[in-house]
MDTraj code that builds the backbone (N, CA, C; nanometers):
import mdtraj as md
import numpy as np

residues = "UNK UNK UNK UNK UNK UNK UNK UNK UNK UNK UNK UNK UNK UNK UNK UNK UNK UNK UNK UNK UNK UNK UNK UNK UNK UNK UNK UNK UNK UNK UNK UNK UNK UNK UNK UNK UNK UNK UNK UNK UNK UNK UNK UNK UNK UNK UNK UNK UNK UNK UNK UNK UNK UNK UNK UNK UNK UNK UNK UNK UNK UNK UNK UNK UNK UNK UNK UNK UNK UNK UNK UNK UNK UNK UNK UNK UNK UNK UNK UNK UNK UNK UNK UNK UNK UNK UNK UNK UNK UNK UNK UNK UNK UNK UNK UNK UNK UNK UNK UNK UNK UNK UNK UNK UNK UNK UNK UNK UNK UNK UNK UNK UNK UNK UNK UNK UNK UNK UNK UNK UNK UNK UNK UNK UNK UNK UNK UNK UNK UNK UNK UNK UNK UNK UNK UNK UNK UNK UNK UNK UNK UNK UNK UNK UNK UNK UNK UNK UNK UNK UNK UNK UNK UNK UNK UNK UNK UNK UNK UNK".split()
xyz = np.array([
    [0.0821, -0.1190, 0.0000],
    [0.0000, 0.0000, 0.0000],
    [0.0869, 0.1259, 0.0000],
    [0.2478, 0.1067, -0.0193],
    [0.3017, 0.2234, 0.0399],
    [0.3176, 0.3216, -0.1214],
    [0.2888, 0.2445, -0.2377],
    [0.2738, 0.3113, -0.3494],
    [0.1721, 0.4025, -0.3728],
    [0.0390, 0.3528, -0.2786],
    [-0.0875, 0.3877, -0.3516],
    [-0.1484, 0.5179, -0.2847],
    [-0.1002, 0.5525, -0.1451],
    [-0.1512, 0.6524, -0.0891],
    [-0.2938, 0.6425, -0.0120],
    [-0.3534, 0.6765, -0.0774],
    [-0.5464, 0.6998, 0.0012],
    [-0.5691, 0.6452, -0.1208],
    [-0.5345, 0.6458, -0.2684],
    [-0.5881, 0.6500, -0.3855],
    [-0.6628, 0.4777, -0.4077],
    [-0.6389, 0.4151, -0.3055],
    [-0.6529, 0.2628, -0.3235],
    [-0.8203, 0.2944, -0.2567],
    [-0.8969, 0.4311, -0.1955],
    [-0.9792, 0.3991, -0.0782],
    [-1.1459, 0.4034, -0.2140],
    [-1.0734, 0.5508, -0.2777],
    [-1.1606, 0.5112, -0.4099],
    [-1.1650, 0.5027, -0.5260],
    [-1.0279, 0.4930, -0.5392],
    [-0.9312, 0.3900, -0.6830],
    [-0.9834, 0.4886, -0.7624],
    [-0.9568, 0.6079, -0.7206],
    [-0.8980, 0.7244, -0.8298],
    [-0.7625, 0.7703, -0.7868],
    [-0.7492, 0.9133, -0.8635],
    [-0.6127, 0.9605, -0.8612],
    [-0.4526, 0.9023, -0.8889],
    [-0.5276, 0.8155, -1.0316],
    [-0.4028, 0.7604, -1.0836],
    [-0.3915, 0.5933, -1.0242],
    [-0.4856, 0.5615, -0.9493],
    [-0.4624, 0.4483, -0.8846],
    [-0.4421, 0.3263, -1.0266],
    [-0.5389, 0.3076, -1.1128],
    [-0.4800, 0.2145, -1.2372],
    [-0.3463, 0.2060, -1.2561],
    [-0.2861, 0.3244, -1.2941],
    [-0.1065, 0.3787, -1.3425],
    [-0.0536, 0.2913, -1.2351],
    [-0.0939, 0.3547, -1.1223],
    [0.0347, 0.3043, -1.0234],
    [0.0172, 0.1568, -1.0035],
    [-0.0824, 0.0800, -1.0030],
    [-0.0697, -0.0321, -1.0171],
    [-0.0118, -0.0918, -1.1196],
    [-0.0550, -0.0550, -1.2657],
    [0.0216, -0.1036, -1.3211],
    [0.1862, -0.0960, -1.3159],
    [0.2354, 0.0306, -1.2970],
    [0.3571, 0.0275, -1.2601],
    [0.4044, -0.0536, -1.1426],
    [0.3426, -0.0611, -1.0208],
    [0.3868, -0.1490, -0.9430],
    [0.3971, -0.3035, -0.9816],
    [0.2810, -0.3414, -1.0665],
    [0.3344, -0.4695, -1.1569],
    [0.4467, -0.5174, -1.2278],
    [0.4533, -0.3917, -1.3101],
    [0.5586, -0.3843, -1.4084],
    [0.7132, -0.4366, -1.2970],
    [0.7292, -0.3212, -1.2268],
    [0.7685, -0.3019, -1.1225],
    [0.8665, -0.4266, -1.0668],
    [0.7414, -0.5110, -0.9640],
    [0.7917, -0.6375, -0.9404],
    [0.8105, -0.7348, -1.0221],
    [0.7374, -0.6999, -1.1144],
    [0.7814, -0.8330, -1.1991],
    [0.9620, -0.8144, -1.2811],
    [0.9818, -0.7054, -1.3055],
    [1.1301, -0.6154, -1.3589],
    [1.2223, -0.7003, -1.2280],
    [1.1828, -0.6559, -1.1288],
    [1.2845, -0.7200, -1.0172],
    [1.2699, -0.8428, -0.9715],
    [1.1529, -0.9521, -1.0113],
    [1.1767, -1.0660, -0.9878],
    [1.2320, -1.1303, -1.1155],
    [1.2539, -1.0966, -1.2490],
    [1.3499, -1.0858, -1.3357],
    [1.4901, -1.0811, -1.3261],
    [1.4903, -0.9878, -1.3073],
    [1.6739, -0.9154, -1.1982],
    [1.7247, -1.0407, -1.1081],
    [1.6013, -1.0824, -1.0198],
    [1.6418, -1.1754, -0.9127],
    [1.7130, -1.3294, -0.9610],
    [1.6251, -1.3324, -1.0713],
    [1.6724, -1.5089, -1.1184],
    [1.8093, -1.5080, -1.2198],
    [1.8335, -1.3481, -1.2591],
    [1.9350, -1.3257, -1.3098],
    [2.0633, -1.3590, -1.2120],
    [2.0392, -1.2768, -1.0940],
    [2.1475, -1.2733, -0.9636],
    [2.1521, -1.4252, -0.9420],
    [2.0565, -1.5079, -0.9615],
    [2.0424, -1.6589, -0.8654],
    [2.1157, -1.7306, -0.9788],
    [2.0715, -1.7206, -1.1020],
    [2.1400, -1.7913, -1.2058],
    [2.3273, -1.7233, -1.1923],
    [2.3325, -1.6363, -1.2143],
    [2.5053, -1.5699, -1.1882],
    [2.5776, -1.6944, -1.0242],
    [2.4893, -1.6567, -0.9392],
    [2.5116, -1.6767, -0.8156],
    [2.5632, -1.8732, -0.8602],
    [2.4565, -1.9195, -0.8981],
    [2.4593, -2.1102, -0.9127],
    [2.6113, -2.0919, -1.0041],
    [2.6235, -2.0314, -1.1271],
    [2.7381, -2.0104, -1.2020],
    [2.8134, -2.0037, -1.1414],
    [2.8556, -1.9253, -1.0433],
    [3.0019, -1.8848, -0.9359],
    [3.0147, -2.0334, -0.9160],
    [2.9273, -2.0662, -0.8561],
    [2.9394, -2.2296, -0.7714],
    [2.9873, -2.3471, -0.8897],
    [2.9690, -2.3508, -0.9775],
    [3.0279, -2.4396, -1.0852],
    [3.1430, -2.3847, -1.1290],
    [3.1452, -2.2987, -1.1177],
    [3.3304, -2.2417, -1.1394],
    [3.4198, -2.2667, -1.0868],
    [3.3376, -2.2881, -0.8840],
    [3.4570, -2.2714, -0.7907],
    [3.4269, -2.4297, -0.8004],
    [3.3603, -2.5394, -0.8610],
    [3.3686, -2.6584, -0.8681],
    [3.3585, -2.6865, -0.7405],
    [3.2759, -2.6596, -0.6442],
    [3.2107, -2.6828, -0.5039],
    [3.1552, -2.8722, -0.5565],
    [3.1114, -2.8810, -0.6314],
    [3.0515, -3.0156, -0.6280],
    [2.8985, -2.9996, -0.6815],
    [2.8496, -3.1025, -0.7056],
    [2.6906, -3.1174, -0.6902],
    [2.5871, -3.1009, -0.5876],
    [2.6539, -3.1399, -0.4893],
    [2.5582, -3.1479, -0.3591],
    [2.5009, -3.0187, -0.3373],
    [2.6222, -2.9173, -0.3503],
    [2.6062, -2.7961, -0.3039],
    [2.5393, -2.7255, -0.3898],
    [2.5460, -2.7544, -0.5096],
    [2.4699, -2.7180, -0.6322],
    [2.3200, -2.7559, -0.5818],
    [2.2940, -2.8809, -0.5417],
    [2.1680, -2.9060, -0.5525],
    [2.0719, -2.8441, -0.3860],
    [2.1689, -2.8270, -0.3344],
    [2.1238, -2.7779, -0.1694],
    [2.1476, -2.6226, -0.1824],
    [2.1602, -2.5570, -0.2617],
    [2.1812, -2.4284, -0.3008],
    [2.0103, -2.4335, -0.3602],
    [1.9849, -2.5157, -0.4820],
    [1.8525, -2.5097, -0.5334],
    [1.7356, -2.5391, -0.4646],
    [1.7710, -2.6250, -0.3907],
    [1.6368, -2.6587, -0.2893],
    [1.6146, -2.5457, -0.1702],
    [1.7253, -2.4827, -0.1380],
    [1.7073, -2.3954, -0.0695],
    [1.6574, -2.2964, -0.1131],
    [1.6605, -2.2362, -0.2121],
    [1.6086, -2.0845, -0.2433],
    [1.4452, -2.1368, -0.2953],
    [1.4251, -2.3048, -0.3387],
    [1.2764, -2.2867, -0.3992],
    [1.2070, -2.3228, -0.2233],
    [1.2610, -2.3755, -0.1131],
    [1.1712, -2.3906, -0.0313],
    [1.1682, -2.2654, -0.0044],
    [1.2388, -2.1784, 0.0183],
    [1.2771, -2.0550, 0.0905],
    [1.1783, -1.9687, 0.0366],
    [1.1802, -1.9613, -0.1262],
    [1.0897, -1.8462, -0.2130],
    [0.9030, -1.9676, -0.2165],
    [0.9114, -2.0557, -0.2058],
    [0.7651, -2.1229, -0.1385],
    [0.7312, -2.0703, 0.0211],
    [0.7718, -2.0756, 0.0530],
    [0.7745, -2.0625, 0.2424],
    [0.7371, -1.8714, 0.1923],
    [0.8074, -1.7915, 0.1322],
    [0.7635, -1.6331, 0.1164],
    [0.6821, -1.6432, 0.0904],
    [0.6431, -1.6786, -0.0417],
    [0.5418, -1.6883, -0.1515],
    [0.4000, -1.6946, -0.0396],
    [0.4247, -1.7660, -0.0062],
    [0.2842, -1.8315, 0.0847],
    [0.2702, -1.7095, 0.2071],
    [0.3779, -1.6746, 0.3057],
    [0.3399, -1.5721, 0.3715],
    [0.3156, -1.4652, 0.3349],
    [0.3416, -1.3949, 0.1865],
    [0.3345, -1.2348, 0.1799],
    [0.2183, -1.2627, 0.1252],
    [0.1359, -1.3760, 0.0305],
    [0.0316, -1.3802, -0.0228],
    [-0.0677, -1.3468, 0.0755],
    [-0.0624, -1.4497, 0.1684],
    [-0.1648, -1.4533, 0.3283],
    [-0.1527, -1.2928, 0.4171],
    [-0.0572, -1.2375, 0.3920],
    [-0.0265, -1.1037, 0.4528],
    [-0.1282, -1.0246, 0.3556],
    [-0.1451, -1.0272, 0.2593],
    [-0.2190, -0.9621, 0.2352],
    [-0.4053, -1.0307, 0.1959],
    [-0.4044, -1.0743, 0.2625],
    [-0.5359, -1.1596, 0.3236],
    [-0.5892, -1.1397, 0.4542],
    [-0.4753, -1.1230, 0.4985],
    [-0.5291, -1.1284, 0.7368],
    [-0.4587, -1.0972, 0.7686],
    [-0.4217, -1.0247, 0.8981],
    [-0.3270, -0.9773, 0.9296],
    [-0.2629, -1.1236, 1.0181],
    [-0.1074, -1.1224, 1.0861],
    [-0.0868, -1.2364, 1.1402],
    [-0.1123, -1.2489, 1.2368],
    [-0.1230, -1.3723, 1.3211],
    [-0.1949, -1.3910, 1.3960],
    [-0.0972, -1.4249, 1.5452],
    [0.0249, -1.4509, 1.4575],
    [0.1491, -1.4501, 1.5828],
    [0.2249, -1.3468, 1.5286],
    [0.2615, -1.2378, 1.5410],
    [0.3721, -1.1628, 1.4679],
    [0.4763, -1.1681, 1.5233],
    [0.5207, -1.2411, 1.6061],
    [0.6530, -1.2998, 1.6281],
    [0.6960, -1.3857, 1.5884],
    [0.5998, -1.5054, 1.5514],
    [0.6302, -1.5624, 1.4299],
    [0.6598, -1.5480, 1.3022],
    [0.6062, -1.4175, 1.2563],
    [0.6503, -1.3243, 1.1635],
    [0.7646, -1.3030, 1.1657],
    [0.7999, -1.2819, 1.2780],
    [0.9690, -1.1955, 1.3043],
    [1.0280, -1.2720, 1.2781],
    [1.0241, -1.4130, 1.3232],
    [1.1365, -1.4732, 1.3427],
    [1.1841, -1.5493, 1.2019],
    [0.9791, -1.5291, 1.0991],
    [1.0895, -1.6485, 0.9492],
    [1.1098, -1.4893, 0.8711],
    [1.1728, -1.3537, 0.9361],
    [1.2207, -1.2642, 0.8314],
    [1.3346, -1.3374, 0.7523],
    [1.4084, -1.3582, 0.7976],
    [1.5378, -1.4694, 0.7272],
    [1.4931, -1.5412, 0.6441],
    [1.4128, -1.5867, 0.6446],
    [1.3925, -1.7089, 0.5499],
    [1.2807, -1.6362, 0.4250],
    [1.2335, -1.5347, 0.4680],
    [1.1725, -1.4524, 0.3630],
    [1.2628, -1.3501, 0.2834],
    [1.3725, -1.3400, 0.3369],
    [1.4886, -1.2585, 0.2700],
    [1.5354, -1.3413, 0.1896],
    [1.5581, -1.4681, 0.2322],
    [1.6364, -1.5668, 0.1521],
    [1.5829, -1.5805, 0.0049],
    [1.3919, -1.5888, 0.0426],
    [1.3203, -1.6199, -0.0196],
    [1.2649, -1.5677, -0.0923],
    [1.3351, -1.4094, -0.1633],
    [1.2582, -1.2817, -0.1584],
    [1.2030, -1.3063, -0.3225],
    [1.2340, -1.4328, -0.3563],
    [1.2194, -1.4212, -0.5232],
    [1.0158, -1.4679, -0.4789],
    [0.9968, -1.5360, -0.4350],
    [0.8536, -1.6023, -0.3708],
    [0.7408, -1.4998, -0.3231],
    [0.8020, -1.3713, -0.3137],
    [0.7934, -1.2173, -0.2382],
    [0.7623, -1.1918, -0.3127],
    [0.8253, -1.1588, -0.4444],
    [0.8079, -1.0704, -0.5545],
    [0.6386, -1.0768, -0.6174],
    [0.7270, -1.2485, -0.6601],
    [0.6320, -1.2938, -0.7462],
    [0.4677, -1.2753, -0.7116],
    [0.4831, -1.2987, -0.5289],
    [0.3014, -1.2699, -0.4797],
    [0.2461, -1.1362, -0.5055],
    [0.3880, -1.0279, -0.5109],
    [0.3173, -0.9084, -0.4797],
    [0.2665, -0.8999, -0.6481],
    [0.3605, -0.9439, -0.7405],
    [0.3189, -0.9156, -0.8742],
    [0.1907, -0.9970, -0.9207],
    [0.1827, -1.0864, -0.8401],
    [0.0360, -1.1766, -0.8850],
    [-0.1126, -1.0747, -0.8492],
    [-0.0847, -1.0075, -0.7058],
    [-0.1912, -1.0115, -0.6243],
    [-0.2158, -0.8228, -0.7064],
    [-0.0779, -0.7820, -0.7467],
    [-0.0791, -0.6075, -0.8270],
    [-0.2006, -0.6861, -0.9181],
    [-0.2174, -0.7743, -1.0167],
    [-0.2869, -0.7829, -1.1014],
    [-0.4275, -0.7798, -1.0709],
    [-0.4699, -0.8286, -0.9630],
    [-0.5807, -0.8220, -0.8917],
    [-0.6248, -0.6900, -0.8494],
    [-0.5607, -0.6186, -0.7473],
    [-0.5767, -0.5196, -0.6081],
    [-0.4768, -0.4507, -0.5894],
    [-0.4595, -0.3433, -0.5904],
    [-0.3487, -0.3274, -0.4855],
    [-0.3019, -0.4076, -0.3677],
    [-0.2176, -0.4909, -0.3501],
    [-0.1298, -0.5783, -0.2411],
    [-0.1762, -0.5275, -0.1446],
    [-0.2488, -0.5822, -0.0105],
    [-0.3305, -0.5480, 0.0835],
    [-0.4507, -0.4389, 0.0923],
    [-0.4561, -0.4384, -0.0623],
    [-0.6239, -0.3531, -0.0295],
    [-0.7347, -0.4348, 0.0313],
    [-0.7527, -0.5580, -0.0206],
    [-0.8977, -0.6407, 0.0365],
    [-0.8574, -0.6180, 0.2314],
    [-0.7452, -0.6134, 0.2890],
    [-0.7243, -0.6394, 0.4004],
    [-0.7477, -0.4917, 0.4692],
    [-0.6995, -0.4168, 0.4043],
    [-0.7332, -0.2334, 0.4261],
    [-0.8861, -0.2224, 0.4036],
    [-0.9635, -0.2459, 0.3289],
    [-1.0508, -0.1838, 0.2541],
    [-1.1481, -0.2982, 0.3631],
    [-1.1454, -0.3618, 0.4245],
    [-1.2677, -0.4528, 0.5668],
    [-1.2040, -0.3839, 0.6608],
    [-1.0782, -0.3319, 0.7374],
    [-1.0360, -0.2947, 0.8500],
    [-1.1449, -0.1793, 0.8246],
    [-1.1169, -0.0879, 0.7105],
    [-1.1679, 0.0482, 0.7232],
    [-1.3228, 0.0494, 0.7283],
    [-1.3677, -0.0296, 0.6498],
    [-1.5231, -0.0042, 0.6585],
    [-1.5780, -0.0907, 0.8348],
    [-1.4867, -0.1708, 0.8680],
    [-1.5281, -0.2074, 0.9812],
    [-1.4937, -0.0846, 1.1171],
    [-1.3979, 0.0193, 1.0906],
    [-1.4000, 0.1004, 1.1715],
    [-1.4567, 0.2418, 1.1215],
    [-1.5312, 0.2170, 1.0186],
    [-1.6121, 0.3351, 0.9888],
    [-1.7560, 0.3141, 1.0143],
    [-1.8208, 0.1599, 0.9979],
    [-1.9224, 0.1272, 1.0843],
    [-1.9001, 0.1478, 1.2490],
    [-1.8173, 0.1347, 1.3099],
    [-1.7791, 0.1356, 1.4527],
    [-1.8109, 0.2918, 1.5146],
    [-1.7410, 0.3660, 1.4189],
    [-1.7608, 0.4962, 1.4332],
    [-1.8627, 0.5600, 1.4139],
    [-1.9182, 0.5256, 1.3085],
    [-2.0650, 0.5493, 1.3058],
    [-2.2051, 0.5373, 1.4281],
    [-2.1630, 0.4218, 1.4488],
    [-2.2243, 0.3664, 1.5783],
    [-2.1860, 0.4285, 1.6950],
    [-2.0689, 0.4873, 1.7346],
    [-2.0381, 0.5456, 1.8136],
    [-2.1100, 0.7178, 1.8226],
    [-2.1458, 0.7390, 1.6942],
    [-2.1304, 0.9053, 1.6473],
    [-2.2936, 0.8794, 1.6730],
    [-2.3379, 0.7935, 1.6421],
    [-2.5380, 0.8056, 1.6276],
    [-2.5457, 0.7910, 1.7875],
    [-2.4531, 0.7278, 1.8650],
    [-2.5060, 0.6716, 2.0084],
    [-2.5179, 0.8317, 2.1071],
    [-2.4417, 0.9558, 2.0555],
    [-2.4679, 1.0868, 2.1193],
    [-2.5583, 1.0973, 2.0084],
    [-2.6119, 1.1933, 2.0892],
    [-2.7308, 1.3078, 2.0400],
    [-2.6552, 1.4437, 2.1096],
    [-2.7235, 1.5658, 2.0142],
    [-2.7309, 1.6968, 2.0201],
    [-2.6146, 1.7210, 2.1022],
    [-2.6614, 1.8458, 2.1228],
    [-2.5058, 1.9449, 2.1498],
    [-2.5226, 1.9093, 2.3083],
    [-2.3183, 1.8715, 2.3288],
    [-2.3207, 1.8207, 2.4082],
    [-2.3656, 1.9451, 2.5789],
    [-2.3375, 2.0657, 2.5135],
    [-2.3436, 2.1721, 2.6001],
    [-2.4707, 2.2039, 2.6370],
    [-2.5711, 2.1309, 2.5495],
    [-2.6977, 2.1478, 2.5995],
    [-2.7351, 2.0739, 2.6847],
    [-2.6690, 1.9152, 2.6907],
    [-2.7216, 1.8289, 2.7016],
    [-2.6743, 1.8511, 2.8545],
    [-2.5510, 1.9260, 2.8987],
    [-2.4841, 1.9702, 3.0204],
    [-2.5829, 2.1037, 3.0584],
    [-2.6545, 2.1530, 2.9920],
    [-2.7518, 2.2668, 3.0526],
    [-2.8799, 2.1964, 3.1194],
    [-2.9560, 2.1047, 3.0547],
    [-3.0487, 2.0090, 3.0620],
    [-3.0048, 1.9186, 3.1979],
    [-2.8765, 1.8610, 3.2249],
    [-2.8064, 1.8075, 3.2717],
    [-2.8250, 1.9197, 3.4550],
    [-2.7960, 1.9837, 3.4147],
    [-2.7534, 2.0807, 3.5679],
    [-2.9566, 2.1554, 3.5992],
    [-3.0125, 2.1955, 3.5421],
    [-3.1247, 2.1954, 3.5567],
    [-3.1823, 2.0697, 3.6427],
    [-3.2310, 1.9618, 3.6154],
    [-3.2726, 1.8563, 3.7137],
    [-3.1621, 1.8321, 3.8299],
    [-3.0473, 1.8537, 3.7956],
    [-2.9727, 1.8317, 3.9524],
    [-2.9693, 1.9913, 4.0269],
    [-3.0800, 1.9684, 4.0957],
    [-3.1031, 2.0460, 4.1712],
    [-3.0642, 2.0371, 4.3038],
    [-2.9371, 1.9802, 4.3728],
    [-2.9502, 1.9446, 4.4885],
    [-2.8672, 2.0291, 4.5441],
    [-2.8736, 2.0785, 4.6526],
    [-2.7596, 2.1699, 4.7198],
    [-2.6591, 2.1011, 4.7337],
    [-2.5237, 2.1265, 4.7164],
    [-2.3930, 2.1222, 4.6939],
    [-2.3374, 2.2116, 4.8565],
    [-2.2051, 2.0808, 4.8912],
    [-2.1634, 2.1620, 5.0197],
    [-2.0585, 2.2809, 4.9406],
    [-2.0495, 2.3920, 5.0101],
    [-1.9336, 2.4937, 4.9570],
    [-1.7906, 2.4476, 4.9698],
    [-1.7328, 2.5155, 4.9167],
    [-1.5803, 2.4863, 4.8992],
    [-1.4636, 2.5893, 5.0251],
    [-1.4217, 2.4698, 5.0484],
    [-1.3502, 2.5591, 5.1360],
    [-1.2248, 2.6367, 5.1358],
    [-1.2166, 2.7456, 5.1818],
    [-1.1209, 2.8460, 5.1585],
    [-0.9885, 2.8319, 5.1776],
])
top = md.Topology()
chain = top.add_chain()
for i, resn in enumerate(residues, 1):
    res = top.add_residue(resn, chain, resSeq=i)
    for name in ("N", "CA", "C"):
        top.add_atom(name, md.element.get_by_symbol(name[0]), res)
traj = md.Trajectory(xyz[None], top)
């Protein structure tokens, strides 16, 4: 949401553009990324590390970018429900950042990336508020004039 501003609340003011650019966007850098990963596997056949490492290099970045993939998708679904659990797979979502990309560029095609999750918080605290705003009536200074009228009771004085 940090592209879109307010413009996601009634998908004016350019909100189409910037999505599409934010598509464009991630998808440009999850491009970039498999470039770096492909360079990166290359180093490793150069320095003739072996196979193993070749192949535990690959399994690592696809569990790593599965394991993202799946949390940034759900992040923008619900908020989490342990966020210390959050904290703690940041590592493994860094690792994994190609799995990152790819959700945010799936979900740009849809929504703006956490609008469905913005767009229920807000109407659920604009019903709230609402409800709150209908539960007074009239001016509250009247309602304190009205208020001191029936309490009619003598009051001890204050002392000096």
């Amino acid at each position: 949401m940090r592209f879109f501003g307010t413009t996601w609340l009634a998908r004016d003011g350019g909100y189409a553009a910037r999505r599409a650019a934010v598509a464009a966007g991630s998808l440009t850098t999850a491009v970039a990324a498999c470039f770096v990963l492909r360079f990166s596997y290359e180093g490793l056949e150069i320095a003739k590390v072996g196979p193993f490492v070749g192949l535990l290099l690959v399994v690592m970045f696809s569990v790593c970018s599965a394991i993202a993939f799946r949390r940034t998708w759900d992040g923008f679904v619900r908020r989490p429900a342990d966020p210390a659990r959050e904290e703690s797979l940041r590592s493994v979502k860094a690792i994994g950042f190609m799995g990152a990309l790819i959700a945010y560029f799936l979900r740009s095609l849809a929504e703006a990336p956490g609008e469905g999750l913005r767009r229920a918080e807000y109407t659920t605290a604009l019903a709230q508020y609402e409800r709150r705003r209908t539960a007074r009536a009239g001016n509250p200074a009247a309602r304190a004039a009205a208020k001191a009228r029936t309490d009619a009771r003598p009051r001890k004085p204050k002392r000096p």
